[in-house]
Structures are given as structure tokens and as C-alpha cells.
N, C-alpha and C positions, 0 to 999 in steps of 0.2 A: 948097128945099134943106133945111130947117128940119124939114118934115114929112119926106121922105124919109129924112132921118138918123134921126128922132126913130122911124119905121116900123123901121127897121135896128135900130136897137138893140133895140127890141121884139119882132122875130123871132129876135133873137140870144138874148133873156135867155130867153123863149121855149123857142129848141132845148135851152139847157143846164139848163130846170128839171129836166129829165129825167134821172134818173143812169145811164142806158142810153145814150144818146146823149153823156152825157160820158164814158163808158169809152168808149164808139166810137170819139168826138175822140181821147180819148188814146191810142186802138191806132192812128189813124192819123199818130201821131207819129212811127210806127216807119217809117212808108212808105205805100204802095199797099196796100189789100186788097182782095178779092171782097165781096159781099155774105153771102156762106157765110162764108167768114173773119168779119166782122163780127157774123154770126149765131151762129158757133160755140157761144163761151162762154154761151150764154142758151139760155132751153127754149124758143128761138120758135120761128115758121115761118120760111118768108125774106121773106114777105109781110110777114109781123109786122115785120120787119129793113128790109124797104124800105119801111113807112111810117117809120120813125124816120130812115134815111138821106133820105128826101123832105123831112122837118121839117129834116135840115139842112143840103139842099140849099137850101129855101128861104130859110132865114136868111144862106144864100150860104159857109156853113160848107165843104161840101163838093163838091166836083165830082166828078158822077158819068160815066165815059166807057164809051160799049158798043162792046165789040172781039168779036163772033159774039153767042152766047150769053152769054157774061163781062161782068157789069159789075163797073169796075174804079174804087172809090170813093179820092180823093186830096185832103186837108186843103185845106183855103184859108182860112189866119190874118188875112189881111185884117178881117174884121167882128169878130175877137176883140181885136182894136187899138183897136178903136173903143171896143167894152165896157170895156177895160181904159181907157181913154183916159177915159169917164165916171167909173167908179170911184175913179181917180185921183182926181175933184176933189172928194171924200168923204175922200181919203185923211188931210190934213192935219185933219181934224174928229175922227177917231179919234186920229191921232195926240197932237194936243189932250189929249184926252181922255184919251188912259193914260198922257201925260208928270200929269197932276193926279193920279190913281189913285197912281202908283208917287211921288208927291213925300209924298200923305195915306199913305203906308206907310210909309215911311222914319217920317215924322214920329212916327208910335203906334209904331214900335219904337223909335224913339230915348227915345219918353214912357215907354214898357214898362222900357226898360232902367234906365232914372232913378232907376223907382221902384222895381225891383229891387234897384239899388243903396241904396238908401234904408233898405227892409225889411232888408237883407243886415247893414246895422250894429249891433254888438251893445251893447244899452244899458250906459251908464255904470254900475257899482257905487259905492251910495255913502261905501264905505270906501276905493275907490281914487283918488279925487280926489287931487289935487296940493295 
């Protein structure tokens, strides 16, 4: 089970190194497309298009169905749960980490402002003393 998950996520992170295959994902947020559709916006071939749609086929990203000559490529968010489901347990580590960032800021402008006010005060003359 271990290995299978661990392959899955691998082919997941895999499909999405690609920023063509994450614009794909995201066109297919809209719905169903061709593989033309999906090819449109890029100077490929369709060849070119259906190896990237096979990369994320493979990762189980997308399913591809042939109706004649049409194939007709349709999301499957499943193995992006998964992804997101690992990253998650990273998440709290970041978070860590920029609640300290954002406390050591506060802190140098509170220090900044201090001695702002410090500089800002105009020295005593000493004919006006009390």
C-alpha cells in the first residue's frame, strides 16, 4: 500500500512539473475537451498534446474516452487530494515559520519606531531649564 501511494504521488508531482500539463489541468476545470482543444493554445502538434495528456493520464489525472475519432480528455481530482493531502503535512512547518518571520518584524519596527522617537526629541537648551 505504502509503495503504491508513495509511486502515485510520484507520478502526480511528476505530471504537474510541467506548466503545460498544469494549464491543461486547469482547462479541464472548465469541463470536457478534445485533445485539439487542449492543443489549441500551444504551437504543438496533437502528438505533442497527447504525450502530455498520456503523462496525465498516467498519474490517473485525467481520463481519456474515444467516441469515433474524438478523444474526449475529463479531470479526475482524485490523485490531486492525495498531493494536496502530502503537502498539507508541510503545511504547519511554513506556517511555523512565517508566524516567527512576521513576530521578528513587528518586533524591528517597534525597535525602528523607539528610536525614531528617541532621535525626534529636541535637546534641552541650557537657558531653559526650570
Amino acid at each position: 500500500m505504502v509503495e503504491l501511494r508513495t509511486h502515485q504521488i510520484d507520478t502526480v508531482f511528476h505530471a504537474l512539473s510541467d506548466a503545460t500539463r498544469r494549464q491543461m489541468l486547469q482547462e479541464l476545470t472548465l469541463g470536457e475537451r478534445t485533445v485539439g482543444q487542449l492543443a489549441e493554445p500551444y504551437a504543438m502538434s496533437l502528438a505533442a498534446a497527447s504525450k502530455h495528456i498520456r503523462v496525465l493520464e498516467g498519474a490517473g489525472l485525467v481520463r481519456r474516452e474515444i467516441q469515433g475519432r474524438t478523444h474526449l480528455c475529463r479531470l479526475e481530482p482524485g490523485p490531486l487530494a492525495t498531493a494536496h493531502q502530502w503537502l498539507g503535512f508541510y503545511e504547519h512547518f511554513w506556517t511555523d515559520r512565517l508566524d516567527t518571520l512576521e513576530r521578528l518584524l513587528k518586533e524591528d519596527d517597534t525597535r525602528k519606531a523607539a528610536e525614531a522617537r528617541t532621535q525626534a526629541k529636541p535637546a534641552s537648551k541650557p537657558g531653559n531649564e526650570p
